[in-house]
C-alpha positions, 0 to 999 in steps of 0.5 A, a space after each residue: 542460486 542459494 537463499 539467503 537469510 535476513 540473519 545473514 543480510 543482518 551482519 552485512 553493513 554494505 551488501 557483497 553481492 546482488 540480491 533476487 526474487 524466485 523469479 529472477 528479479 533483482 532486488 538490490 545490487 552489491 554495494 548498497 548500503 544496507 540501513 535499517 529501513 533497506 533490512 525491514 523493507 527485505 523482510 516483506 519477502 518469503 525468500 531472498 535469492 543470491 547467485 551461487 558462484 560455483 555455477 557461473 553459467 547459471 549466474 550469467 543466465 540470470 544477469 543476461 535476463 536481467 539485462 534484458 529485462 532493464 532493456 525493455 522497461 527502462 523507459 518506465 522504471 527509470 525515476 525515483 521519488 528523488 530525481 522525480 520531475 512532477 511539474 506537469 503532472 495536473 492532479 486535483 490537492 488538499 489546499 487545507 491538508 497538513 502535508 505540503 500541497 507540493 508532497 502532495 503532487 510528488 507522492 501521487 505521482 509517484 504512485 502514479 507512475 508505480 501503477 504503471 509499472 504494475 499494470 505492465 506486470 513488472 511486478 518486482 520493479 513495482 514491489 521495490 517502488 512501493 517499498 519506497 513508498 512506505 518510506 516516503 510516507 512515513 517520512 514525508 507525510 507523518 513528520 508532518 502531522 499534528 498531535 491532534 489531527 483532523 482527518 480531513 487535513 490528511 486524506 489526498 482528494 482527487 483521483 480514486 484510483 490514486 488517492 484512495 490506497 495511499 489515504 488507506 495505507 496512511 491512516 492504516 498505518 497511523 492505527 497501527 502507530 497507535 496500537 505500538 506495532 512494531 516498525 516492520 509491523 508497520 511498515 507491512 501495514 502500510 503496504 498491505 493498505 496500499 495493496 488492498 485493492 490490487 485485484 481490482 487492478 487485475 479487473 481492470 487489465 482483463 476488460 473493465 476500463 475503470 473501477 467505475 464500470 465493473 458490475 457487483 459480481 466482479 468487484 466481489 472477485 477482487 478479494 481472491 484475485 488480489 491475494 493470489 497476485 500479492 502471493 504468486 506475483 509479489 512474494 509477499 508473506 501471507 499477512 500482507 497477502 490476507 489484507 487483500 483477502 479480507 478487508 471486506 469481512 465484517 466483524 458479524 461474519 457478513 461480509 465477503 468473500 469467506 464470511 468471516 467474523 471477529 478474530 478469525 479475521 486477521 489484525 492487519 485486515 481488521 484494520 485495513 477495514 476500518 480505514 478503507 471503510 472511512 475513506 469510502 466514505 469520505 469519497 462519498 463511495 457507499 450509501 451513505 452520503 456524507 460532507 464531512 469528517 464529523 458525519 464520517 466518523 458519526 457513520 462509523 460508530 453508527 454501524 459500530 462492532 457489526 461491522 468493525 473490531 472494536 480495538 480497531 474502530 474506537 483506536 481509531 475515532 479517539 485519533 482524529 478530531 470529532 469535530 472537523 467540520 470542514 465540507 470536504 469539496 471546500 477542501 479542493 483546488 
């Protein structure tokens, strides 16, 4: 095996051979075409492996693994946003949302089905189905949105555990947008919102049945539990990973787990912060009640720069409407 470059990957316009994680996993195969988005989505690894053709017993090792591994997750991994089938999938949508109530079925199934490559551990499987993700998201749900939105009409309503990191991911990355990032910035902001939370994913594979049923101490550990997986298991550069580290530290330095504050904290979590905070919110998931998006955004100013960089914060309230009133349980069918 050698490691291979994005500079080199960057000369190629269709790929000459398999590309593999550290751990073996293949990544794309030889042949496909590699556009623009396929060179960014690369770039969210730390290393890239080919074969070394001088050690064809070695090569073979890896393909034979491989083989075996597509054996035994074929039945789970074998769908694509594309070919997928969402007809029976029976999900709660936003009836007033900008997003077509359709996409809204697809793309949570999506995510859906990606949690459960993730919860069988098939983690390289599942890293390039979020990969995929991203793209669906700014493909099939920014196109849609208007110049001054209202940031109940872009949030998926229903189930937490799927609803809650796509809605972090999409308004994350609209921060983003908004502060000129870059497209691989942003394309790393996306996914770092959609992975925030994954130790709490790990939790639950340990005992916990659902998020609802961890107690204070263990969702304190997600944090740490998180950033390991996102560095050990997904390979993620060290931006992405620290979301998950810190995206419960708070501006003032009273938040977890490392108590950090102000520009210790990264940018990328500095907004993950504010968007996960909002969409708690929203779900009525803090001590705040709320019913709509003007009293979320009301709370959000309210608790201010204690607890929110306020590049962040006030980038974004001057994105959505201050007076969305819509109760959001009307928003539901």
């Amino acid at each position: 095996m050698r490691i291979v470059t994005n500079k080199e990957l960057s000369s190629y316009k269709v790929l000459p051979f398999d590309l593999y994680t550290e751990n073996k996993g293949k990544i794309l195969q030889a042949g496909e075409v590699l556009t623009p988005g396929k060179l960014i989505m690369l770039k969210n690894y730390i290393k890239i492996y080919t074969e070394d053709f001088n050690e064809v017993e070695n090569s073979n090792d890896i393909l034979d693994s491989d083989s075996s591994n597509s054996d035994k997750g074929s039945k789970i991994m074998n769908f694509s946003y594309e070919n997928l089938d969402a007809t029976n999938f029976e999900t709660v949508i936003n009836k007033d949302a900008y997003v077509k109530m359709e996409t809204q079925v697809r793309i949570k199934y999506f995510y859906k089905k990606t949690l459960e490559l993730l919860m069988q551990e098939y983690y390289e499987e599942g890293l390039l189905k979020l990969n995929s993700l991203v793209s669906i998201i700014k493909t099939e749900i920014y196109k849609q949105l208007n110049r001054s939105s209202k940031g109940s009409k872009i949030r998926f309503l229903g189930e937490y555990e799927i609803c809650h990191p796509l809605n972090v991911a999409i308004i994350s990355g609209l921060i983003a947008q908004k502060l000129e990032f870059s497209a691989m910035n942003i394309d790393q902001v996306i996914l770092a919102g959609i992975l925030h939370d994954i130790g709490k994913l790990k939790i639950k594979l340990n005992g916990s049945e659902a998020l609802l049923t961890m107690d204070e101490e263990e969702v304190k550990e997600h944090p740490i539990i998180g950033y390991k997986l996102i560095k050990e298991k997904f390979e993620l550069p060290e931006e992405i990973a620290k979301v998950a580290l810190e995206h419960h530290e708070n501006n003032d330095g009273s938040g977890y787990p490392q108590g950090l504050s102000s520009d210790y904290i990264s940018e990328y979590s500095q907004i993950i912060n504010v968007a996960n905070y909002y969409d708690n919110l929203a779900f009525n998931r803090t001590h705040t009640q709320i019913l709509n998006n003007k009293e979320a955004l009301r709370t959000m100013l309210e608790v201010g720069t204690k607890r929110f960089s306020a590049k962040m914060l006030y980038t974004f309230i001057h994105m959505f409407n201050y007076d969305d009133i819509k109760d959001f349980n009307d928003m539901v069918v």
